[in-house]
C-alpha positions as semicolon CSV with decimal commas, in nm:
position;residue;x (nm);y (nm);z (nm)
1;X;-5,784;4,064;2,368
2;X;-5,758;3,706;2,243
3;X;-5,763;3,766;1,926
4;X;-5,422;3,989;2,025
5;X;-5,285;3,693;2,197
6;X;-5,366;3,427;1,966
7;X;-5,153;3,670;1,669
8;X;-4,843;3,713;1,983
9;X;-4,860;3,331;1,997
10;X;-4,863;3,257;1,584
11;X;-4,528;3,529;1,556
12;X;-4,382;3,399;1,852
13;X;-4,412;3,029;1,684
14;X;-4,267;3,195;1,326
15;X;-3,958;3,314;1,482
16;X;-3,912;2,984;1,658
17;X;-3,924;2,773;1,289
18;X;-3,709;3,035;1,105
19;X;-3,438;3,062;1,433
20;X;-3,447;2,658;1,423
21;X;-3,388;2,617;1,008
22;X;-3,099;2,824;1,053
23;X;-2,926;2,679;1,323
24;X;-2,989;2,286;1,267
25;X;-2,963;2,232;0,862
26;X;-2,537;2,362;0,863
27;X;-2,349;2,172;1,012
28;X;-1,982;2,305;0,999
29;X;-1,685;2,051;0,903
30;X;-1,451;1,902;1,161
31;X;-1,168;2,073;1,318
32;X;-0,851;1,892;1,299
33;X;-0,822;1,776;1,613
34;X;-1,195;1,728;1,690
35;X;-1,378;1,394;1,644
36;X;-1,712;1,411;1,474
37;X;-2,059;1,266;1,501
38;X;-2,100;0,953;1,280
39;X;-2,091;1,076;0,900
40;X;-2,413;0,984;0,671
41;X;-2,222;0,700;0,563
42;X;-2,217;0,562;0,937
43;X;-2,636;0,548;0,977
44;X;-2,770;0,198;1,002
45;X;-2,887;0,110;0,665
46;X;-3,129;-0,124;0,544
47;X;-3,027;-0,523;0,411
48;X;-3,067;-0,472;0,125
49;X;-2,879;-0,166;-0,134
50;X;-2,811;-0,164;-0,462
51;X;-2,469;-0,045;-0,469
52;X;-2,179;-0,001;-0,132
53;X;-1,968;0,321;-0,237
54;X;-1,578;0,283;-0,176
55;X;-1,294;0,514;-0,191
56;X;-0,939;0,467;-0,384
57;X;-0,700;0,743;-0,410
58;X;-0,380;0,655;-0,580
59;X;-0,105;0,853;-0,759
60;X;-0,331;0,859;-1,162
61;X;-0,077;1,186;-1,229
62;X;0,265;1,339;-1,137
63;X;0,591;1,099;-1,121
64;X;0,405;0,813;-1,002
65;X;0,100;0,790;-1,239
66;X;0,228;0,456;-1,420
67;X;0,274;0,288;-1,099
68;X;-0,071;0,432;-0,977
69;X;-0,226;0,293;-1,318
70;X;-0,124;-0,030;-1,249
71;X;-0,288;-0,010;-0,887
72;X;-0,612;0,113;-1,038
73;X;-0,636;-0,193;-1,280
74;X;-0,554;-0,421;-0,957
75;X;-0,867;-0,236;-0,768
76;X;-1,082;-0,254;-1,080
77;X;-1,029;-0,609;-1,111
78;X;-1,115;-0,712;-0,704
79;X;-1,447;-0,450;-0,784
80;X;-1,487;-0,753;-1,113
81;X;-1,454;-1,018;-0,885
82;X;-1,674;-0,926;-0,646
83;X;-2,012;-0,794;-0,854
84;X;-1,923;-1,088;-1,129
85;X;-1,983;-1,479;-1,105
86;X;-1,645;-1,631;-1,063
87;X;-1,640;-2,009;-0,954
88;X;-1,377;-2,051;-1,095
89;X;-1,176;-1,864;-0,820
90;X;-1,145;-2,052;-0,494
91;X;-1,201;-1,736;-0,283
92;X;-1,422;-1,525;-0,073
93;X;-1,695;-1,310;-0,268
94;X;-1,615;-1,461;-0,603
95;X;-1,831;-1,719;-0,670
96;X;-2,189;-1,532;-0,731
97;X;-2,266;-1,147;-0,788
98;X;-2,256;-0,882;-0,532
99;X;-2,239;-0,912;-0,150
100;X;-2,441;-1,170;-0,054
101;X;-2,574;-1,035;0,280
102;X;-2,688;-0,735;0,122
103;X;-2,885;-0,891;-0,132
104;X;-2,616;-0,864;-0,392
105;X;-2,540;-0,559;-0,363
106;X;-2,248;-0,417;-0,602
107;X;-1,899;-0,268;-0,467
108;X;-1,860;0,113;-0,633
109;X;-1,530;0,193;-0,632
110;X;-1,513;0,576;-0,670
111;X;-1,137;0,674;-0,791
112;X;-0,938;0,966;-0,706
113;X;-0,656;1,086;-0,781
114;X;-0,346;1,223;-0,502
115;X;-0,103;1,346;-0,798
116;X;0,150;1,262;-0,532
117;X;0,059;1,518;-0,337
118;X;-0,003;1,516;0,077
119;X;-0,227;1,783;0,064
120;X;-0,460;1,658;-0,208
121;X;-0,467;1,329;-0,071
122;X;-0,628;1,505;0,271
123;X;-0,852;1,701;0,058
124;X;-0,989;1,413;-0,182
125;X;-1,047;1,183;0,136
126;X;-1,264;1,460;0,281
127;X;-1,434;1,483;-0,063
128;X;-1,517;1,133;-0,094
129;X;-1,639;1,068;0,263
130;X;-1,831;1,415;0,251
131;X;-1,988;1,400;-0,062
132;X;-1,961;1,099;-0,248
133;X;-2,075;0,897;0,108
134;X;-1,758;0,605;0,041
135;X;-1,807;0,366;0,383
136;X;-1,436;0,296;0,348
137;X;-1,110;0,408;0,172
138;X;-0,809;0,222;0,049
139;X;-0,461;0,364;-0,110
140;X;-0,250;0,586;-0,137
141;X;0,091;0,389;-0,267
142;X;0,302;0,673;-0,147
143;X;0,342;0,719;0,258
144;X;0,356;1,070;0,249
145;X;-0,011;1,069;0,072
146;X;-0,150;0,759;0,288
147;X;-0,073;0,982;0,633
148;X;-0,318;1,260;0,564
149;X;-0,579;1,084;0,416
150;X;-0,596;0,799;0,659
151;X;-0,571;1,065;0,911
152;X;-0,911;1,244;0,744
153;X;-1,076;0,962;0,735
154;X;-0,964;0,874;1,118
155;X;-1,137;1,212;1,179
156;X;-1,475;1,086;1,031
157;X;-1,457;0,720;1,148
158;X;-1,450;0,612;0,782
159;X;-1,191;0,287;0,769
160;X;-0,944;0,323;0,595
161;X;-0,718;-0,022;0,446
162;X;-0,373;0,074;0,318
163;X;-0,244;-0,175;0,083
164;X;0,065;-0,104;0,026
165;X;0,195;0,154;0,208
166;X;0,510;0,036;0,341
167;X;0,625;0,350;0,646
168;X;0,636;0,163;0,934
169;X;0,515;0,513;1,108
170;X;0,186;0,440;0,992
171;X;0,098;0,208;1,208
172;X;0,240;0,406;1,552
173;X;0,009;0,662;1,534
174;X;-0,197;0,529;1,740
175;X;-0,507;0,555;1,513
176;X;-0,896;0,320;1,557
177;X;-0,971;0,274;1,232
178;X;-0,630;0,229;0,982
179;X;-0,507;-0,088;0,924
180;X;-0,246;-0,159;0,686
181;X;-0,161;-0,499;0,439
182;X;0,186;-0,494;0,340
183;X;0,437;-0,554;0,563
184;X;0,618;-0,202;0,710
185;X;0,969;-0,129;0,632
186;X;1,065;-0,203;0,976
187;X;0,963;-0,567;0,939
188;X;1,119;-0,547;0,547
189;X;1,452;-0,427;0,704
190;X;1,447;-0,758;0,909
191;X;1,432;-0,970;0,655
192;X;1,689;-0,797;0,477
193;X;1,939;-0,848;0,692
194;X;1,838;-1,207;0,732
195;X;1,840;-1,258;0,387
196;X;2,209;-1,097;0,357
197;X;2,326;-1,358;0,641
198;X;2,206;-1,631;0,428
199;X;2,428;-1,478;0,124
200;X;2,703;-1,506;0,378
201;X;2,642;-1,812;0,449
202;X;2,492;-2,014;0,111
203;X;2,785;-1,807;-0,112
204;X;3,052;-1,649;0,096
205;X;2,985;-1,301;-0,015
206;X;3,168;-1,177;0,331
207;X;2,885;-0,874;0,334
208;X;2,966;-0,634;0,605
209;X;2,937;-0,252;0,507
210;X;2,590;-0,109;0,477
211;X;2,501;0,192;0,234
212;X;2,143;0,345;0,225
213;X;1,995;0,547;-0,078
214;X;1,678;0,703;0,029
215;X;1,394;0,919;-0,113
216;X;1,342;1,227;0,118
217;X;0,990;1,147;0,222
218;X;0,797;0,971;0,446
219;X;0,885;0,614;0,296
220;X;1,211;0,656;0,229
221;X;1,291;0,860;0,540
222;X;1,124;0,569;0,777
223;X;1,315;0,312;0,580
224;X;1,669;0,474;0,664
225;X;1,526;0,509;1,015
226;X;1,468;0,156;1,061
227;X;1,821;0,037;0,917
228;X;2,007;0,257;1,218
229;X;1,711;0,043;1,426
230;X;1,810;-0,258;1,327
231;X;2,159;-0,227;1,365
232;X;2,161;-0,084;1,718
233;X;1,914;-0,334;1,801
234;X;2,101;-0,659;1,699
235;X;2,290;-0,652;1,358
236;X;2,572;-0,424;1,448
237;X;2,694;-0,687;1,715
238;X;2,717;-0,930;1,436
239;X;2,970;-0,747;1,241
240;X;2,734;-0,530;1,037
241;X;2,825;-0,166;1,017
242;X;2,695;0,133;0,810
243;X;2,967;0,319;0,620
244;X;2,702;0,588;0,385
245;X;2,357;0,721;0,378
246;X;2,269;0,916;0,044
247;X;1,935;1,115;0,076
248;X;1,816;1,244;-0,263
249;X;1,507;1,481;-0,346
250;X;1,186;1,326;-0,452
251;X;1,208;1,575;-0,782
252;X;1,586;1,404;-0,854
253;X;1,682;1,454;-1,207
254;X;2,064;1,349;-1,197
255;X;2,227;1,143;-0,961
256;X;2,547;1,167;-1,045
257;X;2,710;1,324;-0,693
258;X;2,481;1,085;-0,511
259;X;2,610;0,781;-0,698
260;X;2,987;0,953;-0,688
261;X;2,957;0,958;-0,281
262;X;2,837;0,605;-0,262
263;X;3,144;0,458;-0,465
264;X;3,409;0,624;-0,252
265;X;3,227;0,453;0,084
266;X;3,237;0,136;-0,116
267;X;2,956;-0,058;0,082
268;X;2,910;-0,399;0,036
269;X;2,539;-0,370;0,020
270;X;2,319;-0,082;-0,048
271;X;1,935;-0,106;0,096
272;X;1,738;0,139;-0,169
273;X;1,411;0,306;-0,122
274;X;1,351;0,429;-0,441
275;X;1,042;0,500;-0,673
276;X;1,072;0,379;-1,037
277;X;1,207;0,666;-1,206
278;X;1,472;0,710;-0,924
279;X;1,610;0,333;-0,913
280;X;1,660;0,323;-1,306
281;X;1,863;0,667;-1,247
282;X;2,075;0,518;-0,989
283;X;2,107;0,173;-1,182
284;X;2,228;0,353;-1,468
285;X;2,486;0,556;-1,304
286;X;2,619;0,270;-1,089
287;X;2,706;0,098;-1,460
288;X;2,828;0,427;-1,551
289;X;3,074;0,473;-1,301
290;X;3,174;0,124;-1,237
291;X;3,032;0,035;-0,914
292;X;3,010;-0,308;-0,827
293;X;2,840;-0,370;-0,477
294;X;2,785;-0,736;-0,380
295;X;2,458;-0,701;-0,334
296;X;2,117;-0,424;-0,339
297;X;1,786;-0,501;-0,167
298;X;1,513;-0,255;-0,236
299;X;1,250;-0,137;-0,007
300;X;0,861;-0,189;-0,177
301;X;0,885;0,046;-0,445
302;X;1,047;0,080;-0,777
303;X;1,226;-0,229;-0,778
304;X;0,907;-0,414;-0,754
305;X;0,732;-0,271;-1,070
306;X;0,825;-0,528;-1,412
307;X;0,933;-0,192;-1,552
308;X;1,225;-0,218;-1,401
309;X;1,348;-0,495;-1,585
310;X;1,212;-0,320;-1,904
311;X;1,426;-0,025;-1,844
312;X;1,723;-0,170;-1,773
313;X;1,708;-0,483;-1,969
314;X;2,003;-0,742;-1,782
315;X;2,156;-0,391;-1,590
316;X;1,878;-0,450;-1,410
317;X;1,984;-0,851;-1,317
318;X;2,096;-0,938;-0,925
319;X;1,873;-0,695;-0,719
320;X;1,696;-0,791;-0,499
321;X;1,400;-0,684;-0,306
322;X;1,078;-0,808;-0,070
323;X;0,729;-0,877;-0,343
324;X;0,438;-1,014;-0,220
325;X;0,393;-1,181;-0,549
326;X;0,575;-1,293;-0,857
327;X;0,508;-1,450;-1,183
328;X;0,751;-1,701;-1,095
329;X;0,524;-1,885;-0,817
330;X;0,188;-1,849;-1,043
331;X;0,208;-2,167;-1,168
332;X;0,185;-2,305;-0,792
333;X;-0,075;-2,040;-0,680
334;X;-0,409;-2,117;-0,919
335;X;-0,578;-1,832;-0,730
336;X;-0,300;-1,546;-0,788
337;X;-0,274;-1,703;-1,168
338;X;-0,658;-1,615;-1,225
339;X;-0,615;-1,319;-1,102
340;X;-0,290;-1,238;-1,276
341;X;-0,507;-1,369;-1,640
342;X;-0,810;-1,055;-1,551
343;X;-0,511;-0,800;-1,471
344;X;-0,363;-0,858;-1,774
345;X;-0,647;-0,813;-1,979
346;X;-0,636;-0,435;-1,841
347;X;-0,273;-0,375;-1,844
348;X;-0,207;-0,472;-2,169
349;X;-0,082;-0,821;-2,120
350;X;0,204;-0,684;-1,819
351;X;0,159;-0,936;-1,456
352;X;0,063;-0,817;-1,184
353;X;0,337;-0,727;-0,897
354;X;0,340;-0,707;-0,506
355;X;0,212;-0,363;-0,456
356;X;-0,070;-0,381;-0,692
357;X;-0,160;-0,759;-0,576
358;X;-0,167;-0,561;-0,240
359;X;-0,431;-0,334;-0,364
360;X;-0,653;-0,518;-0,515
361;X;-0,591;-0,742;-0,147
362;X;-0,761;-0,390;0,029
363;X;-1,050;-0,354;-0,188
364;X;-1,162;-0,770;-0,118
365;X;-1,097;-0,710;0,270
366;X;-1,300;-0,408;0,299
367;X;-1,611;-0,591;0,086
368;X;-1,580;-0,897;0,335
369;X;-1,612;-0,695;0,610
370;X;-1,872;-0,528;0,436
371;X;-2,048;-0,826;0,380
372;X;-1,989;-0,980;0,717
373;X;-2,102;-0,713;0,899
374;X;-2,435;-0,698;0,697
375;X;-2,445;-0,346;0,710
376;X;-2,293;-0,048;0,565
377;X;-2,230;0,122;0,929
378;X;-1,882;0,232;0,909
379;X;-1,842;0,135;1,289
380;X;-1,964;-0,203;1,225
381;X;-1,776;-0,272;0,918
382;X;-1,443;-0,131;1,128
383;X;-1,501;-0,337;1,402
384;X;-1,534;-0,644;1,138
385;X;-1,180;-0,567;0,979
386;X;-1,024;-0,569;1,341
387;X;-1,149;-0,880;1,464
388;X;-1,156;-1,130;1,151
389;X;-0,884;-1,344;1,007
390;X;-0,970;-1,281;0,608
391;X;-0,914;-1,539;0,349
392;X;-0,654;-1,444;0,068
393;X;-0,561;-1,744;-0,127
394;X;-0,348;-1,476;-0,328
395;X;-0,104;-1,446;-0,076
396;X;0,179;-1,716;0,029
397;X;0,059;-1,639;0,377
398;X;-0,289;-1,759;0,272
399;X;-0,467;-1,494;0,545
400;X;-0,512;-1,106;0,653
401;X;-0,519;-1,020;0,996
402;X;-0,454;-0,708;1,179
403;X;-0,309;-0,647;1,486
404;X;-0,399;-0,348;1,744
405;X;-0,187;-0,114;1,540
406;X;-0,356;-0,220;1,238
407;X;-0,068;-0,410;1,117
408;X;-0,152;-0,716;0,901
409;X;0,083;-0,978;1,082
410;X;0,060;-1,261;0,862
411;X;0,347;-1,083;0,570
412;X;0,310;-1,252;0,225
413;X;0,642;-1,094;0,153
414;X;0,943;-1,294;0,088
415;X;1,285;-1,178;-0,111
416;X;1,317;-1,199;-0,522
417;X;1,648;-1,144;-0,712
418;X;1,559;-1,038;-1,104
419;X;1,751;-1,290;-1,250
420;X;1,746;-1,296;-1,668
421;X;1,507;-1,014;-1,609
422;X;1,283;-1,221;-1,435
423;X;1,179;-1,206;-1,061
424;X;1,287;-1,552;-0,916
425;X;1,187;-1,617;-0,549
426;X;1,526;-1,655;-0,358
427;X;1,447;-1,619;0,022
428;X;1,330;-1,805;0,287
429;X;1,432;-2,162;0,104
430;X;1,068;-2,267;0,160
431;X;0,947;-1,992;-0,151
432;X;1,241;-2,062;-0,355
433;X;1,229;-2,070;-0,756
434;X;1,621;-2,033;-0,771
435;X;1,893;-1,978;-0,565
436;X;2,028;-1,647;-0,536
437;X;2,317;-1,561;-0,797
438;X;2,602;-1,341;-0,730
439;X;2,592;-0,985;-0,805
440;X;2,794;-0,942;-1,123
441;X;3,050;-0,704;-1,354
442;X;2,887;-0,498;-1,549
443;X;3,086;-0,609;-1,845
444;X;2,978;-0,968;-1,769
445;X;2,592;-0,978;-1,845
């Protein structure tokens, strides 16, 4: 009889092992609108690692990829500055190899690549919290890309440090753990207008009639959004009126009717959100057919990248645009000049511009926070980018620091005007290089 009760008790113990493995090792992947335990990447981890794993997906194919080149070489040289010895640079992390308070352990930045697409954006931010175990993720240039993925990695408490980015609908989502560098094009359009009162004012230019050319996606839609803001808000009362809005595909391979409906409205100013490709287009058609406006600022984007200036040669003299940096200020700014000197070794001896200085700003925030937080919990290192004011000698501003919407409010962005195809710093008077020129005939340059 026992020995029949000791073999009930040995099966009945079997079944409970093999029902237990095959219930607790699956776990099954997050709904959408479910929030997770902490990922693997969230477990306390010891104080010393040899290497902290962090994401990057940017645009390395599809229309953008030589934009999304240049943002890789900006990442790749933060991840330089940061496992390398450089004294020489008066910044956080540079001086000495590693992160410090986790005895020197290196920053892995593991690269992937969006191809411009929303939907592989989501997917590769899944992949590299899932499986390559990234404690943070920065990117993704375009809006449209930057939504999903930041709202993946909002889904697996995973940070997530947008550098340049520019929809201001990113930040009004209402999300814990996205925070964003650049300034958003509702803070760009702003300045803009400010800046165009100061044309008024500094060289008559009498600019009242507002076009806007837009991209139809998330960053160009958000930037025509917040020019109808702006103007019901306060510039309409001050004689400020809009007289054309052009939206144009994102696959735009002739702009000829868009550039045809802009001329008959005649603005007097055009505000652009355009990607590289799409602002030479439009340049080159506004020569084509004659149109003079007195002035174009451009939304982060195209104009900011020196191709421009390479593609259109002096067509592409008197825009104007907000850039965190320009080569134009270096000699003032030792930090940004070092900098500039290790970018340039990668790009092939082209300076670095505002969106890609914005990157490689996301990459040294998240390994500060890292490093402050001692730890490689992604709560702890979240909670570390909310609540410090970061060092960035790279920036005019001098500092990083987010609000509660994630919103970095200290905006290194000021206005340039490509003047002899270089970027000169025009507005506010305390940046200035040059003073803003007039835009001029075609026939004239």
């Amino acid at each position: 009889m026992k020995s029949k009760l000791a073999l009930l008790l040995v099966i009945a113990m079997m079944f409970t092992l093999v029902v237990s493995g095959c219930t607790s090792t699956q776990t099954d992947a997050p709904k959408q609108n479910e929030t997770p335990e902490k990922s693997e990447t969230s477990e306390e981890t010891p104080t010393n690692v040899d290497s902290v794993k962090v994401g990057a997906i940017l645009p390395l194919s599809g229309s953008a990829a030589a934009t999304g080149v240049k943002l890789r070489y900006a990442v790749e040289v933060a991840q330089e500055i940061i496992n390398g010895d450089h004294p020489d640079i008066a910044m956080p992390l540079a001086e000495g190899m590693g992160l410090p308070n986790l005895g020197n352990a290196k920053i892995e930045v593991v690269f992937a690549d969006h191809q411009g697409n929303p939907e592989v954006a989501k997917t590769e931010a899944e992949r590299l919290i899932q499986n390559e175990k990234v404690v943070s993720l920065l990117g993704a240039y375009q809006s449209s890309a930057t939504k999903p993925a930041s709202q993946a990695s909002e889904r697996f408490k995973v940070p997530f440090v947008a550098g340049s980015s520019s929809s201001a609908a990113l930040t009004q989502r209402g999300l814990k753990y996205f925070t964003r560098i650049a300034p958003n094009d509702d803070m760009e359009t702003e300045v803009f207008f400010e800046y165009i009162k100061y044309l008024n004012e500094e060289t008559d230019a009498n600019i009242k009639k507002v076009g806007v050319v837009y991209i139809d996606n998330e960053y160009g839609v958000h930037a025509a959004e917040m020019v109808d803001k702006w103007l019901e808000a306060k510039y309409g009362a001050e004689g400020f009126e809009k007289v054309v809005s052009v939206k144009y595909p994102a696959d735009v391979s002739n702009v000829d009717t868009e550039v045809q409906q802009i001329k008959a409205a005649n603005p007097d100013v055009l505000f652009h959100a355009s990607y590289i490709g799409d602002i030479t287009q439009f340049v080159k058609k506004y020569k084509e057919f004659g149109f003079i406006p007195k002035a174009v600022v451009n939304y982060c984007g195209g104009f900011q990248d020196p191709q421009f200036t390479v593609n259109l040669g002096n067509d592409g003299d008197y825009f104007s645009g907000g850039a965190a940096c320009t080569p134009q200020l270096f000699g003032k700014m030792e930090v940004v000049n070092k900098i500039n000197e290790l970018y340039k070794e990668k790009s092939g001896g082209v300076d670095i511009d505002g969106p890609a200085l914005e990157e490689f700003a996301s990459l040294m925030v998240i390994a500060d926070a890292i490093n402050q937080a001692k730890s490689t919990d992604t709560e702890k290192i979240m909670e570390t980018i909310r609540t410090t004011k970061f060092e960035a000698p790279y920036f005019s501003t001098s500092a990083i620091e987010f609000d509660e919407t994630g919103q970095n409010i200290h905006s290194a962005s000021f206005m340039v005007q490509t003047q002899g195809t270089k970027y000169e710093a025009v507005f506010p008077v305390d940046v200035q290089t040059a003073k803003p020129v007039p835009f001029k005939d075609w026939t004239s340059r």
